[in-house]
C-alpha positions in Angstrom: 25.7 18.1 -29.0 23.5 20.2 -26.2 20.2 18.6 -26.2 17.7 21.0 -23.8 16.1 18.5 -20.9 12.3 20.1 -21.6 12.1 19.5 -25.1 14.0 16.1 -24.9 10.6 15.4 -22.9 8.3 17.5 -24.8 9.3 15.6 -28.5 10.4 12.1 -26.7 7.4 10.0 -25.9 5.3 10.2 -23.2 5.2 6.8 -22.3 2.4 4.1 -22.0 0.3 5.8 -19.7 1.5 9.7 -20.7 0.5 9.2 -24.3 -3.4 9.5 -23.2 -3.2 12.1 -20.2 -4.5 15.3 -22.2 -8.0 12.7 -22.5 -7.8 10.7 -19.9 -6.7 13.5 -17.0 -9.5 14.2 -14.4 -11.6 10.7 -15.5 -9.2 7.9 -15.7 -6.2 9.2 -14.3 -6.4 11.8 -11.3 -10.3 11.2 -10.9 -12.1 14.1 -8.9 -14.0 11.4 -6.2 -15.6 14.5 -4.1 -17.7 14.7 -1.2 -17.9 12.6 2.3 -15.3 10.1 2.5 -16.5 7.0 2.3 -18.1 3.8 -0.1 -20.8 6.3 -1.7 -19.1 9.4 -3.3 -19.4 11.9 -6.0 -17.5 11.5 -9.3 -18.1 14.0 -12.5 -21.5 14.8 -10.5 -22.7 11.3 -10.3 -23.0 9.6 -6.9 -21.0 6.2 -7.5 -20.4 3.1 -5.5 -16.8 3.8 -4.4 -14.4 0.9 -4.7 -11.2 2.7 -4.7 -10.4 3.5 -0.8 -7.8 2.3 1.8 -9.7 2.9 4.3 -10.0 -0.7 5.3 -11.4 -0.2 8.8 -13.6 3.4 7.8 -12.0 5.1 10.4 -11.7 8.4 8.1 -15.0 9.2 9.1 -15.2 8.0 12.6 -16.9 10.1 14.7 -14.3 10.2 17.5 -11.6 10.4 14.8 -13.1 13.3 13.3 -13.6 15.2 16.2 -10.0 14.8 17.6 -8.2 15.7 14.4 -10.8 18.9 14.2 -9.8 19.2 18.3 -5.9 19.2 17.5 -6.0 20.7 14.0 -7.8 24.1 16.0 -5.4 23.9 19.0 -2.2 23.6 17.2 -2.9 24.5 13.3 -1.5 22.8 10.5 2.2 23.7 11.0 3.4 22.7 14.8 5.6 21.2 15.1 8.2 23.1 12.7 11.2 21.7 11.5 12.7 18.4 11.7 12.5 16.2 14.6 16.5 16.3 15.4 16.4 19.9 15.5 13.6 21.5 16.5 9.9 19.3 15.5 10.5 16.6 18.1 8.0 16.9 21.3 6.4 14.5 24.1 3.2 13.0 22.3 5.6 12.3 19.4 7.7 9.6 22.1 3.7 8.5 23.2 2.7 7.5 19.7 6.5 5.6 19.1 5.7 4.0 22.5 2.4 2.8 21.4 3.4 1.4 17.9 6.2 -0.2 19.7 4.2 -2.1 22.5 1.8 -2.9 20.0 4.0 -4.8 17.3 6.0 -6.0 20.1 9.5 -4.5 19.3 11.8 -2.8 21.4 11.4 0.7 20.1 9.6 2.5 17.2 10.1 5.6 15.2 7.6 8.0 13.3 7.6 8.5 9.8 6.9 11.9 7.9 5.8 10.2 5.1 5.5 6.2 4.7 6.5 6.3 1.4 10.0 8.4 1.8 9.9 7.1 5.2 10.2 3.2 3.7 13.0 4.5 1.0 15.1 6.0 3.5 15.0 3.2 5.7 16.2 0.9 2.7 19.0 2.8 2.4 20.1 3.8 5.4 20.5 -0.2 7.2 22.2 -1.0 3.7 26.1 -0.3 3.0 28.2 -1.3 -0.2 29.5 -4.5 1.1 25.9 -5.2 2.0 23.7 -7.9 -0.2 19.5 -7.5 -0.8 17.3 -10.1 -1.5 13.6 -9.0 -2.7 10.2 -10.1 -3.6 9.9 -8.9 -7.7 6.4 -7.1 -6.9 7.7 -5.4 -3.8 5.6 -1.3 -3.8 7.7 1.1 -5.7 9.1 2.9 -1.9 10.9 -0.5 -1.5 12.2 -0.6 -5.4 13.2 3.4 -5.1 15.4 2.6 -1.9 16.9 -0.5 -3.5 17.9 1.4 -6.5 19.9 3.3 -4.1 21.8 0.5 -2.9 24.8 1.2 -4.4 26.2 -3.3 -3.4 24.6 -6.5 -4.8 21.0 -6.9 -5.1 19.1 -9.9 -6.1 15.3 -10.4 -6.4 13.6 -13.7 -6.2 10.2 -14.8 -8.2 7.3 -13.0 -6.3 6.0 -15.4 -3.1 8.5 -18.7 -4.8 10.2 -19.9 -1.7 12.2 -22.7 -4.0 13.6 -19.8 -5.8 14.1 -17.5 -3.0 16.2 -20.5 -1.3 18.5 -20.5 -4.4 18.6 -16.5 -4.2 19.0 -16.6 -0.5 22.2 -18.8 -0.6 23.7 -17.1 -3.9 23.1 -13.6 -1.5 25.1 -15.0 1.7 27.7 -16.3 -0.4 28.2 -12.9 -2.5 28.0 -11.0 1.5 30.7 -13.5 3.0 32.9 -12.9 0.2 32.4 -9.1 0.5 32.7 -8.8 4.5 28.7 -7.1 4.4 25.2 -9.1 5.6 22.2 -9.4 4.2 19.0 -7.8 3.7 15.6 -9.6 3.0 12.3 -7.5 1.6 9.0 -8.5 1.2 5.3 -7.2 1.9 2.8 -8.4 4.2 0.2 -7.7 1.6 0.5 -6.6 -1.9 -1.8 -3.9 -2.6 -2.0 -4.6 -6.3 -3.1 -8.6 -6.1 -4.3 -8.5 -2.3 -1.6 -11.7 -2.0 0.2 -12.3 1.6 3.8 -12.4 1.4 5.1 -15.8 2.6 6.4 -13.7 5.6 6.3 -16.6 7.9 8.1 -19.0 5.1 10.7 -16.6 4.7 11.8 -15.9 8.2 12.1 -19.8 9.0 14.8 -19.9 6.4 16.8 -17.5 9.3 17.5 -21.0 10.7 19.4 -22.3 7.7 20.7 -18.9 6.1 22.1 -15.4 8.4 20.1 -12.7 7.2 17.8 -10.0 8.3 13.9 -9.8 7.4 12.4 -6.1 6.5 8.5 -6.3 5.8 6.5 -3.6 4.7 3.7 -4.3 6.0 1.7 -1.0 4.9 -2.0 -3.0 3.7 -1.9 -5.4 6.6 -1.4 -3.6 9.7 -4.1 -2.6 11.5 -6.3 -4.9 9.9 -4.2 -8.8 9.5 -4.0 -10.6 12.6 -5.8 -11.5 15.7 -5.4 -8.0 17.2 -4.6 -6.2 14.1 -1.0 -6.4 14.5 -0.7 -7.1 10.9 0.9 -10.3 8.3 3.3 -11.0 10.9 0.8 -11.5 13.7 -1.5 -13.5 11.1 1.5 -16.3 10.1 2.5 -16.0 14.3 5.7 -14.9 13.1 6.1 -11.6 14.7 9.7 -12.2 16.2 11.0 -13.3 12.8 10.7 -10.1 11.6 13.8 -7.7 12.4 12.3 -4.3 10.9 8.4 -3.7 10.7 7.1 -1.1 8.7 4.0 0.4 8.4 2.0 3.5 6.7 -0.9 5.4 7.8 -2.1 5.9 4.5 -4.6 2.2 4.4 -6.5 1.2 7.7 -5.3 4.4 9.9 -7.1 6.8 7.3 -4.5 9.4 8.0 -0.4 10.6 6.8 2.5 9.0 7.8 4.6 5.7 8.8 6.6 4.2 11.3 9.5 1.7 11.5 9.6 -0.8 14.3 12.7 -3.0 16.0 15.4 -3.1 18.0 16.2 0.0 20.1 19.7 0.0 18.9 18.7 0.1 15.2 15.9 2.3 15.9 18.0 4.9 17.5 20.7 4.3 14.5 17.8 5.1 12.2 16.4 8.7 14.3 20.3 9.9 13.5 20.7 8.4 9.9 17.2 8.9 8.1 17.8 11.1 5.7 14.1 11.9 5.0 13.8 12.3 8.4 16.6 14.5 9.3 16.0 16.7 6.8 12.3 17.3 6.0 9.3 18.6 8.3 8.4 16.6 11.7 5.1 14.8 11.6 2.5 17.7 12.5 0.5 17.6 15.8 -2.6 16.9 14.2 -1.6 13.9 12.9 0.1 12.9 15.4 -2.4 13.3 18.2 -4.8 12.2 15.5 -3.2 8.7 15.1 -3.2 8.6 18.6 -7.2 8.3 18.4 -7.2 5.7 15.8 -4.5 3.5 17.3 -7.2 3.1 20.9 -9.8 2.3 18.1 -7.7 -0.2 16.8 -6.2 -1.5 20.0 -10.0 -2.3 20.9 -13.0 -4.4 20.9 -14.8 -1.9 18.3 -11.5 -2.6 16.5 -11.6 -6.5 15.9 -15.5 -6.2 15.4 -14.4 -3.5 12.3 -11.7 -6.0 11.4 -14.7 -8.9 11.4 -16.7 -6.8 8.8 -14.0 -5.7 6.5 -13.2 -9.6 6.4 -16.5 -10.4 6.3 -17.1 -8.2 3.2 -13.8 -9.3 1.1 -14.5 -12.9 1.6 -18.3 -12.3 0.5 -16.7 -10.4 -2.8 -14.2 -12.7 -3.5 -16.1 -15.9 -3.1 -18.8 -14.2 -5.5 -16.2 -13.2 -8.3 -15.0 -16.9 -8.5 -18.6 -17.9 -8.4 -19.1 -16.1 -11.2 -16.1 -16.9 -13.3 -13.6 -14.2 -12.9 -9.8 -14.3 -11.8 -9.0 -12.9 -9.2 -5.3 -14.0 -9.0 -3.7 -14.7 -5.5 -6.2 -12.6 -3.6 -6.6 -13.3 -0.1 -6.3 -10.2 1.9 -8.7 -7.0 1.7 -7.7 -6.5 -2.3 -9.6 -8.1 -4.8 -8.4 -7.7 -8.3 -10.0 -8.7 -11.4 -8.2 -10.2 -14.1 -9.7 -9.5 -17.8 -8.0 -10.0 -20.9 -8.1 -6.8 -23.1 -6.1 -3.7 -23.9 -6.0 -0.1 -23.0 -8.9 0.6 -25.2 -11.2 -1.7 -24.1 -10.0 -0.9 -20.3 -11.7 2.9 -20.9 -14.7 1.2 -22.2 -15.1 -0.7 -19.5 -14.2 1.2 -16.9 -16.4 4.3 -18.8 -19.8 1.7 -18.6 -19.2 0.6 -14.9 -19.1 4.6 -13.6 -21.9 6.0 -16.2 -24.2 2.9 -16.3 -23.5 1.1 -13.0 -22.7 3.8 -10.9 -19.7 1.8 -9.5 -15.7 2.9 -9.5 -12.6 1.5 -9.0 -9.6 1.6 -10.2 -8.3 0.5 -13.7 -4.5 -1.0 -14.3 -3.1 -1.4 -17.2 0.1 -1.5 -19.3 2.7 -0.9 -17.9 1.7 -1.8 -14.3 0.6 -5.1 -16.0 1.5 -6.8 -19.0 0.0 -5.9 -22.1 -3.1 -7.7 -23.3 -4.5 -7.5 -19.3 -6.5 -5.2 -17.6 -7.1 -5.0 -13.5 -10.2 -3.7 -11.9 -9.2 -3.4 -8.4 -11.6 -3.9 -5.8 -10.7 -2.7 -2.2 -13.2 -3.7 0.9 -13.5 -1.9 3.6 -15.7 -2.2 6.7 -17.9 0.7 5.6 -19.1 -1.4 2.7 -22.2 -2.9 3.1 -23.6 -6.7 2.0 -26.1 -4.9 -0.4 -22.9 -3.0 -2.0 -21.3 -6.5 -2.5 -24.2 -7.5 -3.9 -24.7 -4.7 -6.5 -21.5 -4.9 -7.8 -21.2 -8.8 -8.4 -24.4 -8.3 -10.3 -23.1 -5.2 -12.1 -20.0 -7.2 -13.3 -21.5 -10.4 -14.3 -23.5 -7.8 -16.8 -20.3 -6.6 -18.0 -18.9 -9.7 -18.0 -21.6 -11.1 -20.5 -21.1 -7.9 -22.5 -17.5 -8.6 -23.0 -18.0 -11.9 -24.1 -20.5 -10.9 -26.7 -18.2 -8.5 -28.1 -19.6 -5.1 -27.4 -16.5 -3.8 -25.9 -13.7 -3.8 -28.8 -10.3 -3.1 -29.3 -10.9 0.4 -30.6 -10.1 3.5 -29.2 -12.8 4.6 -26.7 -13.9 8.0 -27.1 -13.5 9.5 -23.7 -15.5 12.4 -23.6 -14.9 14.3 -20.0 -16.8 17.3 -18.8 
C-alpha cells in the first residue's frame, strides 16, 4: 500500500532528540550565541562565558585575519571563483595554498577541500573500490561513518583506541582483501572532538610493519594546534610518514570553511579527477582561500607556537581542575574536555538551563543518542582566547553545580524550558 514520505515522518517518531525540538529549538538545540566571536558572547541577551568554540588558536578574530578576509571579501565578493575547480573555479593562489599545506605536513602534494565535511566523505569513497577492505576506529566523526556507508566491499570496525583488538581486526581485514584481490584501508582520528582522546595514530601505523595496509587520519581537531610546529597528531606521536592520507578541516584552529587532503602526488592527482564533491560542487571562494592563506603564516610562526602554548596551557589548567574536583572527564587529553555526569535528558536541561541563567557560562550539552542513556556530556573546548580567570570561574561554577546534584535539586523530571 502507498504510504506518502511526509506524513510517514510527520506521524512516525521524531526520534530522541526530535521529540523535544518545538521546546528546545533556539536554547538547547540551534542556540543564538551573537555578537564578537570569541570566549565572552551574547546568548538570549545575556553575556555568557562561551565554552562552545573551535577556535582553538582565536584566530577568528585576529586582527591581521580580519583585515585580509575584509581585504579579499571587497576585492573579489563572495562568489569568485564560480564553478568547480575542473572546469572553471580553479586559479593560481588556489595551487599557493595546496603548496603550503603540502610543504607543511610534509607530503608530496595536497588538494583543497570545498567543504571538510563532504570533502572527508568523498575522499572515503573515492580511494575505496568493492574488492577493497576498511578497518575503523568505532567513534570515528560522522564524515568518515557517511563515506564508509558508501563502501559498497567489507568493512570492519575495531573497539575505539584498543590496539589488541584492532590487531585481531587488522589480520581478519588483510585476509578478507587477499582473498578478494582489493587492499586495505585504515581510519582513525587524530583527536576526537567529542572526548578530546588522541587516536593511537602512531600505534596504528607501526602495525604497517607486520600487516599491508594504508593509514587515513582525519586529523580535523589536531592540526594546527598538536605537535611541535602544529603539524597536528601525527607530528605529536613523530609519526608523520606513517600516515598515507592526511586530512584536515578549516572549521577548528583555522577559524574559517573548508578542508584539504594531503599525500602522495599520484593519489592526490587521482583524487582532483575522482572527488565527486569536488568535481561537482562550487570551488573554494577567493576569500577563503586567500584568507587561509593569512592564518596558515600565523600558524607557521613564532606567534603561532606561543598561541599553541596558551591553548595548552589553558586545557591542562581545566582539566587538571575537573579531576581535582571529582569529575570524569574520560580519555581527555587534547584541547576537549568533557564532563561525564550521570543523569538523563531532563536533568541535562536543568543543568545546562542553571549554568547559562545563573553562572553565565555555556557549552554544549550531549545526550542520548550521541551518548548512552543515563549520561550526559558538558563539553568544554579551550581555546587560547580563554583566559586563567575564565578557568577559574568555571571550575568554581561547576563544583556549585556539582554539590547541587548531589543534594538532589536537579531531578529526573521534565524541565520546563521556558525560551523567549
Amino acid at each position: 500500500m502507498y504510504s506518502d514520505i511526509f506524513t510517514r515522518i510527520e506521524k512516525g517518531s521524531a526520534g530522541p532528540i526530535g521529540q523535544y525540538f518545538d521546546q528546545a529549538f533556539g536554547y538547547y538545540v540551534y542556540p543564538r550565541l551573537e555578537g564578537e566571536l570569541g570566549p565572552h558572547m551574547t546568548f538570549n541577551g545575556i553575556q555568557v562565558l562561551n565554552w562552545s568554540l573551535n577556535d582553538y588558536l582565536g584566530l577568528g578574530n585576529h586582527p591581521e585575519v580580519r583585515k585580509t578576509d575584509a581585504e579579499v571579501a571587497a576585492k573579489y565578493g563572495l562568489a569568485y571563483p564560480m564553478g568547480s575547480r575542473m572546469l572553471s573555479g580553479h586559479t593560481r593562489e588556489h595551487e599557493r595554498l595546496e603548496k603550503i599545506f603540502a610543504d607543511f605536513e610534509k607530503k608530496e602534494d595536497a588538494f583543497l577541500f570545498n567543504f571538510g565535511y563532504q570533502g572527508i566523505v568523498s575522499t572515503v569513497d573515492a580511494l575505496t573500490g568493492r574488492h577493497d577492505v576498511i578497518v575503523y576506529d568505532s567513534e570515528s566523526h560522522a564524515c568518515l561513518l557517511d563515506g564508509i556507508r558508501m563502501h559498497l566491499g567489507e568493512k570492519y570496525k575495531f573497539r575505539h583506541n584498543d590496539m589488541e583488538h584492532f590487531e585481531r581486526v587488522i589480520q581478519r581485514a588483510v585476509k578478507k582483501a587477499d582473498e578478494n584481490g582489493g587492499g586495505v584501508l585504515v581510519i582513525t582520528e587524530g583527536v576526537f572532538g567529542m572526548t578530546g582522546a588522541m587516536g593511537k595514530v602512531a600505534e596504528i601505523a607501526a602495525f604497517k610493519e607486520k600487516y599491508p595496509f594504508r593509514l587515513l587520519i582525519d586529523d580535523a581537531h589536531g592540526f594546527g594546534l598538536m605537535g611541535k610546529h602544529g603539524r597536528g597528531t601525527s607530528e605529536e606521536q613523530n609519526c608523520m610518514d606513517g600516515v598515507d592520507v592526511y586530512i584536515a578541516a578549516f572549521a577548528k584552529s583555522m577559524a574559517s570553511i573548508g578542508g584539504f587532503v594531503a599525500g602522495p602526488k599520484s593519489i592526490i592527482n587521482y583524487l582532483r579527477a575522482n572527488l565527486r564533491s569536488q568535481m561537482y560542487a562550487k570551488s573554494l571562494p577567493m576569500v577563503y582561500v586567500q584568507g587561509n592563506i593569512k592564518r596558515m603564516e600565523i600558524i607557521d610562526s613564532p606567534e603561532g607556537d606561543a598561541r599553541r602554548k596558551k591553548c595548552k596551557d589553558i586545557t591542562d589548567a581545566i582539566q587538571k581542575g575537573f579531576l581535582e574536583a571529582g569529575f570524569d572527564i574520560g580519555e581527555a587529553e587534547a584541547c576537549v574536555t568533557p564532563i561525564h555526569i550521570k543523569g538523563g535528558v531532563a536533568q541535562a536541561t536543568q543543568i545546562a538551563k542553571d549554568l547559562r541563567e545563573n553562572y553565565r557560562i555555556f557549552c554544549s550539552i550531549v545526550v542520548y543518542p550521541v551518548i548512552p542513556q543515563g549520561m550526559i556530556i558538558f563539553r568544554i573546548v579551550s581555546t587560547a582566547a580563554h583566559s586563567m580567570e575564565d578557568v577559574n570561574y568555571t571550575l568554581n561554577a561547576f563544583k556549585e553545580i556539582k554539590a547541587k546534584l548531589e543534594a538532589g535539586k536537579y531531578d529526573d523530571e521534565i524541565a520546563a524550558m521556558t525560551i523567549e
